[in-house]
Phi, psi and omega in degrees: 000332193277322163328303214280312188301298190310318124006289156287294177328337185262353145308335197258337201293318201308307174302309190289349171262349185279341169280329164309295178315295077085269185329298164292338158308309205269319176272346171293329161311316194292297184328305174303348170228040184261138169316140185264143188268115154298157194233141175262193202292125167293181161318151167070341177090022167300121093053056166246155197210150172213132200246169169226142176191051220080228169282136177304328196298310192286335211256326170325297257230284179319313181263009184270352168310260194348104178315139160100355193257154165268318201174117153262127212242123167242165199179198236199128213210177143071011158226175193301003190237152181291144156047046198291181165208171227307310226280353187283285187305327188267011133312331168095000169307308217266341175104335197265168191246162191273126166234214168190131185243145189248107174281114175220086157007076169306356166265354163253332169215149160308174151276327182296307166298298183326297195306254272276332157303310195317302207266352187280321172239056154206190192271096193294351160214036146270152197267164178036060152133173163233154180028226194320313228250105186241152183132155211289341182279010169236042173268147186282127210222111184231103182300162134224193216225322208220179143277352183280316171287351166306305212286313190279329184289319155356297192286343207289275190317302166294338138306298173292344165305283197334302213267338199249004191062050155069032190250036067037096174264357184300165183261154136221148196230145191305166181288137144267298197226127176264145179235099167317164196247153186280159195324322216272316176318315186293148190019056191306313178308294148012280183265345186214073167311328188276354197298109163345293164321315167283345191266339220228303181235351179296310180251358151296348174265328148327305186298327176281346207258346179277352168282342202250323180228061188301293198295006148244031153287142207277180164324133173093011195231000000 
């Protein structure tokens, strides 16, 4: 008897995470065919805008360079679970990919330009991750907000289809929510020059994307 009870229970457990898996597939789909959040203007007529393109540390660390930018933020974007955090996200669960929203002064750099940094400093077509670091939670992610950024990020991609043979790994998904990354995140590159990581893959991936764009970089980059 006892067989037989554990037996369901272990039927019941097996179904109840398969609907669960279920769910969450159907709503990381809904997010992809979701009205895009327009985000308004900040103080001053600053700008936000959000990309995922691997580790937040690097991508951070890249748009905080960019003349015309204010602030970078790094977090957590393009998936289904509320309020995720770092040890939530690197289960690879929750849908969402480590991102960054980038505050920026549009009378100093485009939304146009931020795409060509997005796609300029990185492996454009590896899928689920950059360099090391794989998994849907370093998958490349490119937002828009509206249709006029639809369009550009759009013409972005199909130009680079061309030139990669339609092999462009990036997603791209209307904006819903940005989640900020706990504290310890911001600006890491920064507070931990010696950190292995940062020495090993944050600023050889920098160095390259400051060889592709010196001029829009600020003094001191």
């Amino acid at each position: 008897m006892k067989k037989v009870t554990v037996f369901i229970f272990l039927l019941l457990g097996i179904v109840a995470c398969g609907n669960k898996a279920k769910k969450a597939t159907n709503t990381q789909q809904n997010l992809v065919n979701a009205e895009p959040v327009q985000v308004g203007e900040t103080q001053r007529g600053f700008e936000k805008a959000y990309f995922a393109s691997g580790c937040f540390w690097c991508v951070e660390a890249i748009y905080e360079s960019v003349k015309g930018v204010k602030e970078v933020i790094s977090g957590y974007a393009g998936g289904h679970t509320k309020n995720p955090t770092y040890q939530q996200s690197n289960t690879g669960k929750t849908g969402h990919a480590e991102a960054v929203e980038v505050i920026y002064n549009p009378e100093v750099v485009s939304f146009k330009t931020l795409v060509d940094v997005y796609f300029g400093s990185q492996n454009i077509t590896q899928k689920s991750g950059q360099g090391p670091d794989i998994g849907s939670q370093y998958r490349s992610i490119i937002f828009f907000q509206n249709e006029k950024q639809k369009e550009i990020i759009d013409a972005k991609i199909a130009k680079l289809n061309k030139q990669y043979n339609n092999e462009v790994a990036a997603e791209v998904m209307p904006f819903q929510k940005f989640w900020d990354a706990e504290g310890y995140h911001q600006d890491y590159k920064k507070k931990h020059p010696n950190n292995s990581y940062i020495q090993n893959v944050s600023n050889p991936r920098f160095r390259k994307f400051k060889a592709k764009f010196p001029d829009l970089l600020k003094k001191g980059y």
